[in-house]
C-alpha positions in Angstrom: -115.7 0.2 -0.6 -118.8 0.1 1.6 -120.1 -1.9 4.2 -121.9 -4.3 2.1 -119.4 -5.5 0.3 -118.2 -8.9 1.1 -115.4 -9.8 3.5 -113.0 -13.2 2.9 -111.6 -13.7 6.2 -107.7 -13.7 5.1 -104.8 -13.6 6.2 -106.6 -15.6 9.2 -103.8 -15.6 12.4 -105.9 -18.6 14.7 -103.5 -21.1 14.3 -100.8 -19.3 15.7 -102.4 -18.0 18.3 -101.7 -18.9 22.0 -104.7 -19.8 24.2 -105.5 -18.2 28.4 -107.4 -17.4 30.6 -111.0 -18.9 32.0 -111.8 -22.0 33.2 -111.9 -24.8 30.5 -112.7 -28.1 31.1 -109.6 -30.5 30.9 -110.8 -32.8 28.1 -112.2 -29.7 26.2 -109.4 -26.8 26.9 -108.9 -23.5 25.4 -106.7 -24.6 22.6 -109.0 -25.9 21.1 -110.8 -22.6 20.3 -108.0 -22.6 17.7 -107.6 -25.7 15.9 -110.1 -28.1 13.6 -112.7 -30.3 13.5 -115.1 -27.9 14.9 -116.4 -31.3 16.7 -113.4 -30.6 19.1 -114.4 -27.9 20.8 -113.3 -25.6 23.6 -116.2 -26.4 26.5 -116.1 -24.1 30.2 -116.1 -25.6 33.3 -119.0 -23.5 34.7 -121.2 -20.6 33.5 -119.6 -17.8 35.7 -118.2 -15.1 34.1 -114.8 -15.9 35.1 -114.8 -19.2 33.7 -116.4 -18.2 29.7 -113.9 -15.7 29.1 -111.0 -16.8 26.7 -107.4 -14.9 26.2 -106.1 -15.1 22.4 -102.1 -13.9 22.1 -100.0 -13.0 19.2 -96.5 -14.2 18.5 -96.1 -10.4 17.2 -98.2 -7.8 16.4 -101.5 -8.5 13.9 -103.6 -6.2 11.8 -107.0 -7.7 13.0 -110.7 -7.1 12.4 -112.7 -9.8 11.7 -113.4 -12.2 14.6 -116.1 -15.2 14.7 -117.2 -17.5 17.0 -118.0 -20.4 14.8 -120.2 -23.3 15.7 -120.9 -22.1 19.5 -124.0 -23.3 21.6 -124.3 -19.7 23.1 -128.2 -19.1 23.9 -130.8 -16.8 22.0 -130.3 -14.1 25.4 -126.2 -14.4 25.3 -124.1 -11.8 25.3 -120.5 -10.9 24.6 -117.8 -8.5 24.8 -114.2 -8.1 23.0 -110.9 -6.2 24.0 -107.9 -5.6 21.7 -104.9 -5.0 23.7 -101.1 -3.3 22.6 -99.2 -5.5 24.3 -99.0 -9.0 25.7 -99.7 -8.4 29.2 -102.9 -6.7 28.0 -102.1 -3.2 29.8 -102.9 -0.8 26.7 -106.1 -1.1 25.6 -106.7 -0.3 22.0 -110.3 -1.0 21.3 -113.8 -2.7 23.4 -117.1 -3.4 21.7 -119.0 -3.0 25.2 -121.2 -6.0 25.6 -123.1 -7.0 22.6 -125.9 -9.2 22.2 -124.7 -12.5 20.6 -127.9 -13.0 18.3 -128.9 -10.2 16.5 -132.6 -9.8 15.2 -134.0 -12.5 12.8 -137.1 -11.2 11.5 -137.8 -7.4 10.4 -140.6 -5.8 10.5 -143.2 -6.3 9.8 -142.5 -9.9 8.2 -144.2 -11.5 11.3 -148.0 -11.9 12.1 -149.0 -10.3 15.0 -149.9 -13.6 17.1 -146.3 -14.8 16.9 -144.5 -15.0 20.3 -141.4 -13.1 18.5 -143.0 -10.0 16.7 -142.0 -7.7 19.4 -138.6 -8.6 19.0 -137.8 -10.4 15.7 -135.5 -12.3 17.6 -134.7 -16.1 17.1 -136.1 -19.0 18.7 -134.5 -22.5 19.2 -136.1 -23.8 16.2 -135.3 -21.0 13.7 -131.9 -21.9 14.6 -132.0 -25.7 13.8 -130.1 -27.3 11.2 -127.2 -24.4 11.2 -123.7 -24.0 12.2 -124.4 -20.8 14.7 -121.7 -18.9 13.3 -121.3 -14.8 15.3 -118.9 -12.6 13.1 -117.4 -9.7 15.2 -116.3 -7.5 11.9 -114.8 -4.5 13.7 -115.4 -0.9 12.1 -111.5 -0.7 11.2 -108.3 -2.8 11.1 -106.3 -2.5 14.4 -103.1 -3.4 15.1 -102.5 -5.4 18.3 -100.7 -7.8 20.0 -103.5 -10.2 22.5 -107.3 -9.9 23.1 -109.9 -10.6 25.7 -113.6 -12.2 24.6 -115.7 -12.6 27.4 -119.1 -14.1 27.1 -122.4 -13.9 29.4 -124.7 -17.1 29.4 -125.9 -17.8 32.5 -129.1 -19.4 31.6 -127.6 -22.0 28.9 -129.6 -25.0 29.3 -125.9 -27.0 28.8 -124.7 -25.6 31.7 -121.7 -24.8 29.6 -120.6 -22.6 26.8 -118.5 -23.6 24.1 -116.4 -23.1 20.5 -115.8 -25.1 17.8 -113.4 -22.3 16.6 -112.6 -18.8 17.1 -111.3 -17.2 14.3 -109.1 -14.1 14.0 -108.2 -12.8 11.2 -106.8 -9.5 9.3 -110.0 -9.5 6.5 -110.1 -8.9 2.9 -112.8 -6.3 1.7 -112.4 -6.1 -2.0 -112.8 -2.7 -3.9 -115.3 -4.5 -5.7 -118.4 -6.6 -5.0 -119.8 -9.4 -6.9 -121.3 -9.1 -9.6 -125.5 -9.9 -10.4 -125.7 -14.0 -10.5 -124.3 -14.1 -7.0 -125.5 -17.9 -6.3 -125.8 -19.3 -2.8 -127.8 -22.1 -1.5 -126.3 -26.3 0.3 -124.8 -28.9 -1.3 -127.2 -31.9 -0.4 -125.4 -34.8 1.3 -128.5 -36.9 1.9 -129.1 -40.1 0.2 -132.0 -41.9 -1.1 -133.2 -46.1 -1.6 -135.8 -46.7 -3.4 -137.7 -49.9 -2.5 -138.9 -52.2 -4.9 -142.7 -51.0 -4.3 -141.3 -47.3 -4.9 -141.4 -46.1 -1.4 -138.7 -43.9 -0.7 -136.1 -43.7 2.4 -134.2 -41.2 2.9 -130.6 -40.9 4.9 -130.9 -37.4 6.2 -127.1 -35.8 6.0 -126.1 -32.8 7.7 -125.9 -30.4 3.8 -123.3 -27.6 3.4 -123.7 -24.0 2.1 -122.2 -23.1 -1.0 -122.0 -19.8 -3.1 -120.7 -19.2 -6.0 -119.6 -15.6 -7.2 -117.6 -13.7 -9.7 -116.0 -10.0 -8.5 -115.5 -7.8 -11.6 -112.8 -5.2 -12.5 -110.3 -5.4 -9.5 -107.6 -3.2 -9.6 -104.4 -5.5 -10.8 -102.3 -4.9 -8.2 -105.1 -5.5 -5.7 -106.2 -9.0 -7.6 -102.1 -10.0 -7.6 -101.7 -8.9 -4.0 -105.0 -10.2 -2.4 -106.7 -12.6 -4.8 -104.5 -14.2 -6.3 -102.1 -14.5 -3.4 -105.4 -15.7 -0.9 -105.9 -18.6 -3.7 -102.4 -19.3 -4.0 -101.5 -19.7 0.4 -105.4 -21.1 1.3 -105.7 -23.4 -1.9 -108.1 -25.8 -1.1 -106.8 -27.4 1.9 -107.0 -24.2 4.4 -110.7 -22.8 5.9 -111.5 -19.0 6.5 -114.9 -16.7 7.7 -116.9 -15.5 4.8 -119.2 -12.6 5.9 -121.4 -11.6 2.8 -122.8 -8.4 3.3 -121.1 -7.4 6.7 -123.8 -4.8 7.1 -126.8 -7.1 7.0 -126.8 -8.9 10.5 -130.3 -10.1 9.7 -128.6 -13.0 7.7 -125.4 -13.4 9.1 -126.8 -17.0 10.2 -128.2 -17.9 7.2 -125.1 -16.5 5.2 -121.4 -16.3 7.3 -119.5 -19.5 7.6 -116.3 -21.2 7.9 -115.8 -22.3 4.4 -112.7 -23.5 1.8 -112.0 -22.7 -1.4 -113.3 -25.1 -4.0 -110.8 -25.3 -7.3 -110.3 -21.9 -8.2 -110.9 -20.8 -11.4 -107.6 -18.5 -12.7 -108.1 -14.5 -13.0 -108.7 -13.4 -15.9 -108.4 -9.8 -17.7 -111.6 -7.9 -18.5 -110.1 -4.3 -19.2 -107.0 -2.7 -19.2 -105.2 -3.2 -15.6 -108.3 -4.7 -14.2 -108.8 -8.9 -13.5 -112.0 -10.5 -12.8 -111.9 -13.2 -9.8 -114.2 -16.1 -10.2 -114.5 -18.1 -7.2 -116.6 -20.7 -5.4 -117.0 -21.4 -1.9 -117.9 -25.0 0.7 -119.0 -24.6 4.3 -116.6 -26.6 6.7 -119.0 -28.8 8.6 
């Protein structure tokens, strides 16, 4: 297993999660950091730092380390930072990412011309961002148990005057032995719709599209395609969304590639070798 291979973002623990801490606007609380549509969103009642920090608590202990903050408005200069605490009241500290910068670099070297405004920093500008769900996984370098966590976020200079979430997501993280195979597909599912008038002009009802990707992992292990795959199809069928990070160690895409997404009908395993299952699956963004 290495860090580019993909990461399905199951077991996910947000719905059970208990919501604290900042100040959250009364028609937009905390709570709903953890619930769907992402149109219902979790808004702060000021841009201080005391106000855009946000409290997440286990009913027990969780093997976490994938986070996202999924369909946020945080700027291109935000920043954040995340604690994993032992226990409830948050006295044992068991990990801290330091603060982090919220958009990583967009452009590497040197894929920019020198006149643009952004080739000293490949980083993003409002319109580069247009058009996407802005999606920030937080894949932590190893699994930790714990019981609560702290995310704290620095925005001062949002032109809302706000931060917000349409969800943040917690959850344990698959990373399977194996990656997909070559013929990884991934593009949108056009919504749009077109009339065509009489003289043939075209108009066109522009629809927000989803992503979609469709993949096939070779040769898992059995017991690792019983105890992960199949059992992640069987408990999210369709119905239930989770984070898909491809290529956790790319951070140039993350934007273009992580989402919240649902299964789409799975296909069922099926046996390539001796004790070893192929898992064909296909993936919808959550808009």
């Amino acid at each position: 297993m290495t860090q580019q291979n993909v990461v399905f973002g199951w077991p996910r623990w947000t719905p059970e999660i208990a919501w604290s801490g900042g100040e959250w606007q009364a028609d937009w609380p905390a709570s709903n950091a953890g619930v769907l549509p992402l149109a219902r969103v979790a808004r702060s009642a000021s841009l201080g730092l005391a106000a855009t920090q946000i409290v997440g608590t286990f009913p027990r202990d969780r093997i976490v380390q994938l986070f996202a903050l999924v369909r946020h408005n945080l700027s291109v200069t935000a920043r954040y930072r995340l604690r994993l605490y032992a226990d409830a009241a948050r006295s044992v500290t068991l990990a801290d990412t330091g603060w982090d910068d919220v958009w990583p670099v967009l452009f590497p070297w040197p894929s920019l011309e020198w006149e643009d405004d952004r080739w000293w920093t490949g980083a993003y500008a409002a319109e580069d961002l247009e058009g996407y769900t802005w999606t920030r996984p937080i894949w932590l370098a190893a699994p930790i148990l714990c019981r609560a966590f702290l995310l704290e976020l620095a925005d001062a200079s949002n032109p809302s005057g706000y931060v917000e979430l349409g969800l943040l997501e917690a959850a344990r993280g698959w990373q399977p032995s194996r990656n997909p195979r070559y013929g990884y597909k991934s593009g949108i599912r056009s919504r749009s719709e077109m009339i065509e008038a009489i003289g043939g002009g075209q108009y066109f009802d522009r629809r927000a599209a989803p992503r979609i990707v469709s993949a096939e992992i070779p040769h898992l292990p059995r017991d690792e395609a019983m105890a992960w795959a199949f059992e992640m199809q069987r408990r999210q069928d369709v119905a239930e969304p989770m984070l898909w990070l491809p290529f956790p160690g790319e951070p140039l895409h993350w934007v273009r590639e992580c989402m919240l997404a649902r299964l789409k009908p799975p296909g069922p395993l099926s046996f390539s070798v001796y004790q070893r299952q192929d898992m064909a699956f296909e993936l919808e963004e959550v808009l």
